[in-house]
C-alpha positions in Angstrom: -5.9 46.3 -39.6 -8.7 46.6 -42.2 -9.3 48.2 -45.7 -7.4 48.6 -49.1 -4.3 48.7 -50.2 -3.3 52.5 -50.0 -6.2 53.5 -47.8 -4.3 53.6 -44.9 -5.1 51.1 -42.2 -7.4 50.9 -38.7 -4.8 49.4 -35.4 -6.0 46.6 -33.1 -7.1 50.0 -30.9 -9.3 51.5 -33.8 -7.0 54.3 -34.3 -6.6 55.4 -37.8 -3.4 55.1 -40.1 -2.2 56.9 -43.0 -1.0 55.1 -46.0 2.8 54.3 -45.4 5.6 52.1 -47.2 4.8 47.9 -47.3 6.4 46.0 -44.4 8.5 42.5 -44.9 7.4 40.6 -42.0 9.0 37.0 -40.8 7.5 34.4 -38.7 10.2 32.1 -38.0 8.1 28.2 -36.5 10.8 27.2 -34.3 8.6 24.2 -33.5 7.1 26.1 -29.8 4.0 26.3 -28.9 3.8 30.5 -29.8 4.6 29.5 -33.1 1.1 29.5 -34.4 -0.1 32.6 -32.1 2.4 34.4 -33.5 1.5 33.9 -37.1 -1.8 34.6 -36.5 -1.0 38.4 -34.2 1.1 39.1 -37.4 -1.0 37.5 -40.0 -4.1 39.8 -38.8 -1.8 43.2 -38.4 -1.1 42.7 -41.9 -4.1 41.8 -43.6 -6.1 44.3 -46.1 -1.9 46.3 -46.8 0.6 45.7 -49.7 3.1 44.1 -47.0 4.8 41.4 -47.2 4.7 37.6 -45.2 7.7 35.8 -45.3 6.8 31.9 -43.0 10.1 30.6 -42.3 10.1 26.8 -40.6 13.2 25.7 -39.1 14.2 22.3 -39.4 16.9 20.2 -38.2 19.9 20.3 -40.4 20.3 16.3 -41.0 16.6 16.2 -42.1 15.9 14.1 -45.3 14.4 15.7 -48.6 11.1 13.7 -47.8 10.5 15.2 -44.2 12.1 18.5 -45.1 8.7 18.6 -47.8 6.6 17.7 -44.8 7.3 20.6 -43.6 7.6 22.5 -45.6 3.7 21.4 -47.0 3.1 21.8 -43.3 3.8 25.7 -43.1 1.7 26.3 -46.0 -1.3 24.6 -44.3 -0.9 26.8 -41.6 -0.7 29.7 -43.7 -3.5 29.0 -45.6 -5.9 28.3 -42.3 -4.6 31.9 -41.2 -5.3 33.6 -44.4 -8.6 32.2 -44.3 -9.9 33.7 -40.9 -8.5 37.4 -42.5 -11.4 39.4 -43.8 -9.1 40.6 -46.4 -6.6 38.1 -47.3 -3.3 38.1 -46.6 -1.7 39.8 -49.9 1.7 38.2 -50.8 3.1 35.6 -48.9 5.3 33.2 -49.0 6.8 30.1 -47.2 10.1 28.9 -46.8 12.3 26.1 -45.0 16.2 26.6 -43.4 18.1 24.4 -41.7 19.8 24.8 -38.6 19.0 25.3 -35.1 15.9 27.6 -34.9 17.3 31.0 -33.6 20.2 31.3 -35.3 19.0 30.0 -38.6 16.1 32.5 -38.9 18.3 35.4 -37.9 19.8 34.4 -40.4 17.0 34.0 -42.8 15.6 37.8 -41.4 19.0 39.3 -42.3 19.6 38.0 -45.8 15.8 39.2 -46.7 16.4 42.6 -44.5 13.0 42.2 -42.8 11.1 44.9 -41.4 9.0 42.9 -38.6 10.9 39.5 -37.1 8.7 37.7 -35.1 10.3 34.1 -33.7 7.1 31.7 -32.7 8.9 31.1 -29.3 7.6 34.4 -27.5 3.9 33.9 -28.5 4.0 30.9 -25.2 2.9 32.6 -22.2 1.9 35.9 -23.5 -1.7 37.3 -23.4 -3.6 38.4 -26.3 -3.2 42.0 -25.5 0.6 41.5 -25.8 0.3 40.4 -28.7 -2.5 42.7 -29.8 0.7 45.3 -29.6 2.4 43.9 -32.8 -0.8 45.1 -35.0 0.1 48.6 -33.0 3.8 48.5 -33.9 3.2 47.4 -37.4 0.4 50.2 -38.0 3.0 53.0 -36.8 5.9 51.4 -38.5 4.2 51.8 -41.8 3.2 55.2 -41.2 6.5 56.0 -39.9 10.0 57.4 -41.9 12.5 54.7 -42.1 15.1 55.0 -39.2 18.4 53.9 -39.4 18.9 52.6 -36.1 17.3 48.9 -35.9 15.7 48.3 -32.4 15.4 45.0 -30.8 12.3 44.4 -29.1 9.9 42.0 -27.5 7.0 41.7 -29.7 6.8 44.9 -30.1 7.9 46.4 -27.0 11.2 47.7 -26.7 13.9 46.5 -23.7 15.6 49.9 -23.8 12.4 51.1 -21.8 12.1 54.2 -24.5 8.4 52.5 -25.5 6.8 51.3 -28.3 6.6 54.8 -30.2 9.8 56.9 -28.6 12.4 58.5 -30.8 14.4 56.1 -32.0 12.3 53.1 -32.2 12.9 52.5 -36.1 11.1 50.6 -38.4 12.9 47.6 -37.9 11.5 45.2 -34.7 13.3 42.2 -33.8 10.8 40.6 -31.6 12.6 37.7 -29.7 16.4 38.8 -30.1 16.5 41.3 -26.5 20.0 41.3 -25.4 21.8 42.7 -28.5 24.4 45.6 -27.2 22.9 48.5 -25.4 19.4 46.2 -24.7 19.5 43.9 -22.0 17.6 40.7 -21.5 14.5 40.9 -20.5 15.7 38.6 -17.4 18.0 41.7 -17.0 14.5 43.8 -16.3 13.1 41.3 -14.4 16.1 41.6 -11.9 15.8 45.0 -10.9 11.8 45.0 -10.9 11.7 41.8 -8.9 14.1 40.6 -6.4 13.1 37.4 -6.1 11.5 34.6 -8.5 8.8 32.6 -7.9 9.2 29.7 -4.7 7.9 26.3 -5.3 7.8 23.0 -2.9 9.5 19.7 -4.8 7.9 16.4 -3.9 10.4 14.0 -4.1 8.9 10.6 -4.9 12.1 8.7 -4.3 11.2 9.5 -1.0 8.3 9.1 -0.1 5.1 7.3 -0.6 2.6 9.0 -2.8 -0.4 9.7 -0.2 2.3 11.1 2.1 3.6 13.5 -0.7 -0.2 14.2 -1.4 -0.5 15.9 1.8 2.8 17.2 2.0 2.4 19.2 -1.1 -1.1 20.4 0.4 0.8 21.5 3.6 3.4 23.4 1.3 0.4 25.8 0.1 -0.3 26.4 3.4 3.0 27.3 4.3 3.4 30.0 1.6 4.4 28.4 -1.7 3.4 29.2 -4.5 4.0 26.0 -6.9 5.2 22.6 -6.5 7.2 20.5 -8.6 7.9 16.5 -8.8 10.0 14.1 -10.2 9.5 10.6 -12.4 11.3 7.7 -11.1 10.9 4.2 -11.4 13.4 3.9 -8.4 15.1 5.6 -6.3 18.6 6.4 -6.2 19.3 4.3 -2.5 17.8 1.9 -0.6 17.4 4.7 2.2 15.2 6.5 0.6 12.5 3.6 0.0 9.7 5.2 -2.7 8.9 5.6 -6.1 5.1 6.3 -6.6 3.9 6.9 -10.3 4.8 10.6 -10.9 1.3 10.7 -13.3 -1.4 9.6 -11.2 -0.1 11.5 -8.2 0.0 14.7 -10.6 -3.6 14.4 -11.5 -4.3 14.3 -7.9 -2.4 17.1 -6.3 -4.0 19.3 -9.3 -7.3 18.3 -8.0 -6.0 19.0 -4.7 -4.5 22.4 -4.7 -4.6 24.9 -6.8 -1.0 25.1 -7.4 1.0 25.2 -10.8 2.6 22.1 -11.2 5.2 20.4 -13.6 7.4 17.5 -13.6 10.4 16.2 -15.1 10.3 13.2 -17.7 12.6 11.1 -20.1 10.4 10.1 -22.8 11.9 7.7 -25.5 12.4 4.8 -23.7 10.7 3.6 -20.8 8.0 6.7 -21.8 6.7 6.2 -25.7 6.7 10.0 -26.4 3.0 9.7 -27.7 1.8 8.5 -24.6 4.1 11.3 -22.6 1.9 13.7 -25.2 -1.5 12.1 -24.2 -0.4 12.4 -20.5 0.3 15.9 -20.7 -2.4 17.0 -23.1 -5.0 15.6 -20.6 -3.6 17.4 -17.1 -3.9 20.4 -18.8 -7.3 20.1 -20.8 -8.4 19.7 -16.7 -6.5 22.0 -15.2 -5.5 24.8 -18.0 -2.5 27.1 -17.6 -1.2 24.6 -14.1 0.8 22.0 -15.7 4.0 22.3 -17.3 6.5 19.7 -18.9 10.4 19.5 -18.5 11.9 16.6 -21.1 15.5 15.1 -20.3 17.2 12.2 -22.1 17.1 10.4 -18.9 18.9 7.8 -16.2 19.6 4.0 -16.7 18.4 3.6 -13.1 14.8 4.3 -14.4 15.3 3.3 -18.5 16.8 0.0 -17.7 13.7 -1.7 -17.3 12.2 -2.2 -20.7 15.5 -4.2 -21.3 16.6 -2.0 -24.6 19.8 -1.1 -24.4 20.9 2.3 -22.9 22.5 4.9 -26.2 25.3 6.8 -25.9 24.4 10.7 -24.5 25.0 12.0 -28.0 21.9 9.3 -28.9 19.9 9.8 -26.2 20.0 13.9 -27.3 19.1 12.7 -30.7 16.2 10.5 -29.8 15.0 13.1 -27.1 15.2 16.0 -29.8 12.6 13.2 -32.2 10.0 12.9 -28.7 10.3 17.3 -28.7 8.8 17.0 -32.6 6.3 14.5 -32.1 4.9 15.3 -28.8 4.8 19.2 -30.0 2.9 17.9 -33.2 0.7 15.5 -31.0 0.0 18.9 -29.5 -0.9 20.5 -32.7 -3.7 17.9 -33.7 -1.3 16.2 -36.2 -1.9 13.0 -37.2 1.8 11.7 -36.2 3.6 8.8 -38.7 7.5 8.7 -37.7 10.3 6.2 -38.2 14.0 7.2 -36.6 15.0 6.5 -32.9 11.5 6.3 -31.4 8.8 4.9 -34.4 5.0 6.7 -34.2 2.2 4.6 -36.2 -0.5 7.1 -37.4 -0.8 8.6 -33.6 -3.6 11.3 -32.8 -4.8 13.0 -30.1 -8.0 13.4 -29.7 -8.3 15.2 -26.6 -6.7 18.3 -26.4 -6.4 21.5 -24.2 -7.1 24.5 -25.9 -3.4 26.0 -25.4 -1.1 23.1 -24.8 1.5 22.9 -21.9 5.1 24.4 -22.4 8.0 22.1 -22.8 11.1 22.9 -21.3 14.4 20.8 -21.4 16.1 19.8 -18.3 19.6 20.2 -18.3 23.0 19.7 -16.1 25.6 20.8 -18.7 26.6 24.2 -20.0 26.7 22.0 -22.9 23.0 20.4 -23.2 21.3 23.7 -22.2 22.9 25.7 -25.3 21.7 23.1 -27.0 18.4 23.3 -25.4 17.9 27.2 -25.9 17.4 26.0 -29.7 14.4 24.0 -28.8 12.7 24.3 -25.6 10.2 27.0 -24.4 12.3 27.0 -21.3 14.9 25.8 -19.2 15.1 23.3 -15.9 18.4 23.1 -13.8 19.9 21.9 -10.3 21.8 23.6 -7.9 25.7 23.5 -8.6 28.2 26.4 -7.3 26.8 29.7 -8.5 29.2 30.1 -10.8 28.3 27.0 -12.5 24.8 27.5 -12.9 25.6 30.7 -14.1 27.3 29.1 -17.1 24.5 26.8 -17.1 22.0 30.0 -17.8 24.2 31.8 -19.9 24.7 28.9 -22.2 20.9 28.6 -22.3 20.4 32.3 -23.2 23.3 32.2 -25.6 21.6 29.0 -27.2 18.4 31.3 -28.5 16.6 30.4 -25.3 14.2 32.9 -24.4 12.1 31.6 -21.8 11.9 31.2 -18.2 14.7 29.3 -16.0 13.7 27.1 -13.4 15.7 26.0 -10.5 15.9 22.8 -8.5 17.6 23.5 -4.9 18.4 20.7 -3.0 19.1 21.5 0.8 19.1 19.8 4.2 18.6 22.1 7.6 17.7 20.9 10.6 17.8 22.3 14.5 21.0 21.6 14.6 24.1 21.5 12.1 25.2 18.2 12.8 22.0 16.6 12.2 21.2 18.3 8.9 24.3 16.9 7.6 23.7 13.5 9.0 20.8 13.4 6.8 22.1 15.0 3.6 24.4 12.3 4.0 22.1 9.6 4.9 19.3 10.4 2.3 21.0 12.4 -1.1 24.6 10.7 -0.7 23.6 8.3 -3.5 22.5 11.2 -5.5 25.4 13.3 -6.3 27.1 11.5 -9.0 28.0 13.9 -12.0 26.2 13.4 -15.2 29.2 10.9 -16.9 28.9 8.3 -14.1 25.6 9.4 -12.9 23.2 8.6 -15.8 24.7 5.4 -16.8 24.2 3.2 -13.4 21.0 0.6 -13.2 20.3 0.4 -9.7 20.0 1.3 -6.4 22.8 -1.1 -5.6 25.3 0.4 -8.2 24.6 3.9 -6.6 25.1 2.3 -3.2 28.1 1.5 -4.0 29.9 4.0 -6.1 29.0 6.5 -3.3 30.8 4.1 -0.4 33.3 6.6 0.4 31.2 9.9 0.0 32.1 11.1 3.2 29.7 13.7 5.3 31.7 16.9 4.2 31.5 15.8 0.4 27.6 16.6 1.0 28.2 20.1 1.1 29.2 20.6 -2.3 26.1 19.4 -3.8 23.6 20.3 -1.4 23.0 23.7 0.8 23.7 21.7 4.4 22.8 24.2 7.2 20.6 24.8 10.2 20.7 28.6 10.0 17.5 29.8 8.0 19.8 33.1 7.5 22.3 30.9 5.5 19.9 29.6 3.5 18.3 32.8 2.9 21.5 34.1 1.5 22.2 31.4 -0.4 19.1 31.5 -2.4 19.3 34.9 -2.6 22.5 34.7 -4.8 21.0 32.1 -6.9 17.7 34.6 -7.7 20.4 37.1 -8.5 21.3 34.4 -12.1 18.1 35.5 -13.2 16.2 32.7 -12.3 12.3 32.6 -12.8 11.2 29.9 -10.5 13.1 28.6 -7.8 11.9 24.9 -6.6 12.6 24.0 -2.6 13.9 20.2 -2.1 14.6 19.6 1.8 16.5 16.2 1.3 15.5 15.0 4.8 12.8 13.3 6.1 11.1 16.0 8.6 9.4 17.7 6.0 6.3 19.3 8.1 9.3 20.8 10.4 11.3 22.2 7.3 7.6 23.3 5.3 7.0 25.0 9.0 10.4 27.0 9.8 10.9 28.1 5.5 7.4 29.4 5.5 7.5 31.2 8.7 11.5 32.5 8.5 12.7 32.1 4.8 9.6 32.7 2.5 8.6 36.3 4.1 12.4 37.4 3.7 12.5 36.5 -0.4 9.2 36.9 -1.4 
């Protein structure tokens, strides 16, 4: 919007405004990549009125008075590039910092200054500029419209309710990033009547196979219907049997080149990883291949770590030192010039070559526990398959968390032409693979694997993985995983026949969920 104070204002669409009552709007920086793209769809909506601009930056409660003024100083530098791409200024505005974890703390924050506009930095990842365009829309109306008593909660602008933008009832007061309040459902809660099924993508296990033959695999998996591919980052590989562990990076870089799928992978910076050089890694797949590579951060194995020869932390450490990678990576991102001393230690770091949007970062979690935890933090959310209803705790406690972004799935499965042999190999390739998080995470090598899973026995595997050589089954199955509200759903056929599974799933199982 454009023009004096008073004079009304002209919307993103050119349509003119009467004069209304000045807006409070608050752009909580939870540390995401929207962050900034949201500042600036808010920043421009309110330019040339009377309103207000509250910039709220979230910080982690246990943060010194020396980083806490970092940033702090750091919010006002963004402000201040912002206010000086506006044509009119930016009127009165002000910056703040809270402490907690992001969602909750600048709800909090929005309440206590009973805000007209809330705008968390999260949903301004993965939206296009015409969604975004919508806020200067909303804010134009709300300023001409009477107050409302009923607050509405809303996606950038949009409400969930499905009354639209400018229906009765739509109040003054937006909550853009808090869908799900009583009488609004999720926007996965849309997503699941609209579209049966998410997305299907191939994994390329690297345990298992050498490189070039994943390289091709992941070629054939494009042929045979998928859509994306994911892979994992191992040093080793959890048995003996399964013989591999190619460079997740360099194969990456190739398969982009390759295909023209989306693809991610899963990492563990902070140890064997320096989380600048995880930043450089990621910054340059996507400068290449923009909008095709995203990033899923874990606090790792000892069968990978172990190597450099530090000593393995404590879980509650390793989520410490993984949240420290998040902050610098993301400022990496941001063209900071990075100096940090905690868990990990960053010497003056800077990227110099950067995409022009950078990757999103999801957190990879197990635990109802670690993904509440990561639905303060991460733009979305990576899990494996467990009984439904434990994944469904796994989601819930991700959405419950503040997480607003997608949910990615990892299914492990075995099928062959025949039940007994699909179990044969779930046992004889992913037996070493099922320990549970407490034992799991803490074993060095393939030998300690080997032999805390001595007496897995064959009907063990079908608690961990989807063991059948009925497509129907597995149909089914997946099926009632989409039904979580799961985004993406990622494929892993534990066995070694690989062009017969890629050919029977994209003839018989793709076409029946897609």
């Amino acid at each position: 919007m454009v023009g004096p104070p008073g004079s009304g204002s002209t919307s993103a669409s050119g349509r003119r405004h009467p004069p209304g009552p000045a807006l409070r709007a608050l752009v909580g920086l939870d540390g995401s990549p929207g962050s900034d793209r949201a500042l600036r769809a808010v920043a421009h909506a309110l330019t040339g009125t009377t309103s207000e601009l509250v910039l709220v930056t979230v910080t982690d409660p246990d943060l010194v008075d020396l980083e806490a003024n970092a940033e702090r100083q750091r919010a006002r530098r963004m402000l201040d590039e912002v206010a000086r791409t506006l044509p009119d200024g930016l009127g009165d505005a002000s910056t703040e910092i809270v402490a907690g974890h992001p969602a909750d703390a600048i709800l909090a924050a929005a309440d206590v200054r009973d805000v007209d506009l809330l705008v968390i930095g999260r949903l301004g990842h993965g939206l296009d500029e015409k969604l975004l365009g919508n806020v200067a829309e909303d804010l134009a109306h709300a300023a001409a419209a009477p107050s409302c008593s009923a607050a509405c909660p809303a996606v950038m602008g949009s409400c969930p309710a499905g009354s639209g933008r400018r229906a009765a009832g739509c109040g003054r007061r937006f909550r853009a990033g808090r869908a799900g309040k009583p009488g609004h459902p999720h926007p996965a809660e849309h997503r699941r009547r609209e579209e049966p099924m998410p997305v299907l993508g191939f994994h390329a296990s690297h345990e298992q196979f050498p490189p070039s033959a994943l390289l091709r695999l992941v070629e054939a998996a494009r042929a045979a219907g998928f859509t994306r591919a994911m892979c994992s980052d191992h040093f080793a590989p959890f048995g003996a049997e399964q013989g591999h562990s190619g460079f997740a990076w360099s194969w990456l870089g190739a398969a982009l080149a390759r295909t023209d799928l989306p693809l991610g992978v899963v990492n563990a910076p902070g140890q064997r990883y320096h989380p600048a050089i995880v930043a450089q890694a990621a910054a340059t797949l996507t400068e290449m291949f923009p909008g095709r590579f995203w990033l899923a951060l874990g606090s790792g194995q000892a069968l990978n770590e172990h190597i450099t020869g530090a000593r393995w932390p404590a879980k509650p450490e390793r989520n410490a030192r993984l949240r420290e990678c998040v902050q610098v990576i993301r400022a990496l991102f941001a063209g900071e010039c990075v100096d940090h001393r905690g868990l990990v230690t960053v010497d003056r770091a800077v990227l110099w070559s950067r995409p022009a949007q950078p990757p999103p970062v999801y957190a990879a979690a197990v635990t109802p526990e670690t993904a509440r935890w990561a639905g303060s933090w991460a733009d979305g959310l990576i899990t494996i398959n467990q009984g439904i209803d434990r994944v469904r705790q796994v989601v819930d406690a991700y959405r419950d968390g503040g997480g607003g972004g997608p949910v990615l799935l990892q299914v492990h499965l075995s099928w062959a032409a025949d039940e007994e042999t699909a179990l044969r190999v779930a046992h004889e390739q992913w037996r070493t693979a099922i320990l549970g998080s407490d034992l799991g995470w803490d074993l060095a090598t393939p030998d300690d694997f080997a032999e805390a899973t001595a007496y897995v026995r064959r009907e063990d595997m079908r608690e961990h993985v989807l063991v059948s050589s009925d497509t129907g089954r597995h149909t089914h199955w997946l099926r009632e995983y989409a039904d979580l509200g799961v985004d993406e759903i990622y494929l892993h056929h534990v066995g070694r026949d690989q062009d017969g599974f890629l050919e029977v799933f994209g003839s018989r199982v793709l076409p029946e969920l897609v």
